[in-house]
C-alpha positions, 0 to 999 in steps of 0.5 A: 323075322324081320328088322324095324326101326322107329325114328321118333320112338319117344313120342307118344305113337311111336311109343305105342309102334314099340309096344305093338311090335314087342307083342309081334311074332314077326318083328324085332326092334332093331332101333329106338331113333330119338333126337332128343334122347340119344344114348339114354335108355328106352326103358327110362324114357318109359318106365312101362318097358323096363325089363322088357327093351334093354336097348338105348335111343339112337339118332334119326340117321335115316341111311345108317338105319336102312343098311340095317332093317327091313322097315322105318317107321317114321313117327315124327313132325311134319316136313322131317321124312320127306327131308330124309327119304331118298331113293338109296333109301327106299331101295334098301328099306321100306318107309312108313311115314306117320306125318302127312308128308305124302298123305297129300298128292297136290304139292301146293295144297300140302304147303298151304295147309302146312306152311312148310315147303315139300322137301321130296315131291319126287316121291308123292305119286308114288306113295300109297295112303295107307287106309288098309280097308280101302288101299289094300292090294296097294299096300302089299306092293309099296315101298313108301306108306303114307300113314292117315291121320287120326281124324281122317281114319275116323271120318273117312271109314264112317262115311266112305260106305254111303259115298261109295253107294252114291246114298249122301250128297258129298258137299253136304257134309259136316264132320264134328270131330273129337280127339283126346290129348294125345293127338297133340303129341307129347311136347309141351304146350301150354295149351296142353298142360293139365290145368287147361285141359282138365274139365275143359272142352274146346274147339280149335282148327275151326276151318282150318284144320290141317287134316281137312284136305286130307279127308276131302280128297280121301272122300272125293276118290270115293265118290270119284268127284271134289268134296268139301266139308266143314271139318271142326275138331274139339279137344276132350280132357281124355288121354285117347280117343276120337269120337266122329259125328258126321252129318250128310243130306241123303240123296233119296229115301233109304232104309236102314236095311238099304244103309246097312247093306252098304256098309256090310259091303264095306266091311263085312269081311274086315277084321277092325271094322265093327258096324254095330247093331242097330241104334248103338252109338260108338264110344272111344271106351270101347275101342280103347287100346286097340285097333278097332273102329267102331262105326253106325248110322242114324237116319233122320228122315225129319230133316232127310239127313244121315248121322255116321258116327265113328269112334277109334283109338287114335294112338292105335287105328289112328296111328301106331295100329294102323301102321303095323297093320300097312306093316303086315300087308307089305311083308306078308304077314297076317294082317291081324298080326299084333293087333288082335288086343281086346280093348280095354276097359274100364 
């Protein structure tokens, strides 16, 4: 049994860390960390804990809380954990951040897509980017995780297999993207109120989405070259969610067996990466709640392009889920452990 701790507990992820992490077997909740709630009860913030965590919200004292647990999650805004973590830290506990503090390995690329200036660069080259399908023997020896985004977890599992195959020219690619509400975080926005969301669809970040280098360099390492993409993210009036459209120019006439080969090779023997059967498109319905992905392809051979889609909970793979899952790798743990939740439906 080990320790953990949430700094950002009351967000929406790191709400959804604590819910993961009371169905483990391995982990006890040692600290509910929330600027904004100190002293007040977990289970008032969110009703859906009453009687269930009787602890109340701390600070986000990050030294206080290594001497204490084996883990912090850090579920809180850009620029924040790289202000806290130090080398005292990451000797007495290991870290993984849910920001995009070390997701980016060029400091200057982060600061411009961001705007803010990185407070421990020190520790970059050193953090491992948790996409467990991809980085897994990395993971089981890091002390400091940077957890993907939710868009490119989605976009990087649903075209990595046909990059790594050499299939798909890697600047041709063009990601439409969607993201229910909660991406945004639980702050208030007027963006965000019901009224603006409610029967309403919208694109937003057009260009200049803070997640696209992420994806670029996560898709270069995959086909070992620089790859741009046009990345266009839209907001849907859902709770959770994040349905992948990615279109590419294929770089010889393939099969879909050939295509599907390449993605069983992929993720044939992955738990959460489900590709499914033939012409059966991924919908955010049916991973709801859980930590599956849920991916396929549509040959084009009219316009000799491909169609990879993808779909996932972007509260759970996309954040919170994935995090326990880099969790498991790092301790030892079954990989699946706390994760198996059938999604929900309706």
């Amino acid at each position: 049994m080990i320790k953990a701790g949430i700094i950002g507990a009351t967000g929406y992820a790191g709400n959804e860390i604590a819910r993961l992490l009371l169905g483990h077997k391995e982990v006890e909740v040692a600290w509910y960390g929330s600027r904004s709630y100190i002293d007040k009860k977990y289970a008032g913030i969110y009703q859906n804990f009453f009687k269930l965590v009787d602890a109340k919200c701390m600070d986000d004292n990050m030294e206080a809380l290594a001497d204490e647990v084996d883990v912090i999650f850090t579920a809180t805004p850009q620029g924040l954990c790289a202000s806290l973590v130090n080398e005292g830290i990451l000797s007495r506990a290991k870290v993984i951040d849910l920001s995009a503090d070390f997701r980016i390995k060029d400091v200057k690329k982060y600061e411009k897509w961001y705007g803010i200036e990185h407070k421990s660069p020190q520790f970059i080259d050193e953090a491992v980017y948790g996409l467990c399908e991809i980085n897994r023997e990395d993971i089981k020896k890091a002390r400091l995780i940077a957890n993907p985004g939710c868009y490119p977890t989605c976009s990087t599992l649903s075209i990595y297999p046909l990059l790594k195959a050499g299939m798909i020219n890697p600047n041709t690619i063009i990601i439409d993207a969607k993201s229910g509400t909660t991406g945004a975080g639980r702050g208030a926005k007027v963006d965000n109120l019901y009224c603006e969301v409610n029967e309403n669809i919208k694109a937003y970040g057009v260009a200049t989405h803070r997640h696209t280098p992420e994806i670029e360099d996560q898709l270069g390492y995959a086909c070992g070259q620089e790859v741009t993409i046009n990345f266009t993210p839209h907001l849907v009036p859902m709770n959770r969610g994040i349905l992948v459209t990615a279109y590419a120019s294929l770089t010889k006439d393939v099969t879909y067996e050939e295509v599907k080969a390449a993605y069983d090779a992929c993720y044939e023997n992955e738990t959460f990466v489900r590709v499914l059967d033939k012409d059966v498109c991924p919908q955010t319905k049916w991973v709801e709640g859980s930590n599956y992905v849920d991916v396929n392809f549509k040959i084009d051979p009219r316009t000799h392009r491909i169609i990879m889609m993808g779909a996932i909970d972007n509260l759970v793979k996309g954040a919170a889920g994935q995090a326990v899952q880099n969790m498991n790798l790092m301790f030892g743990f079954n990989e699946a452990e706390g994760l198996l939740q059938v999604p929900m439906y309706p």
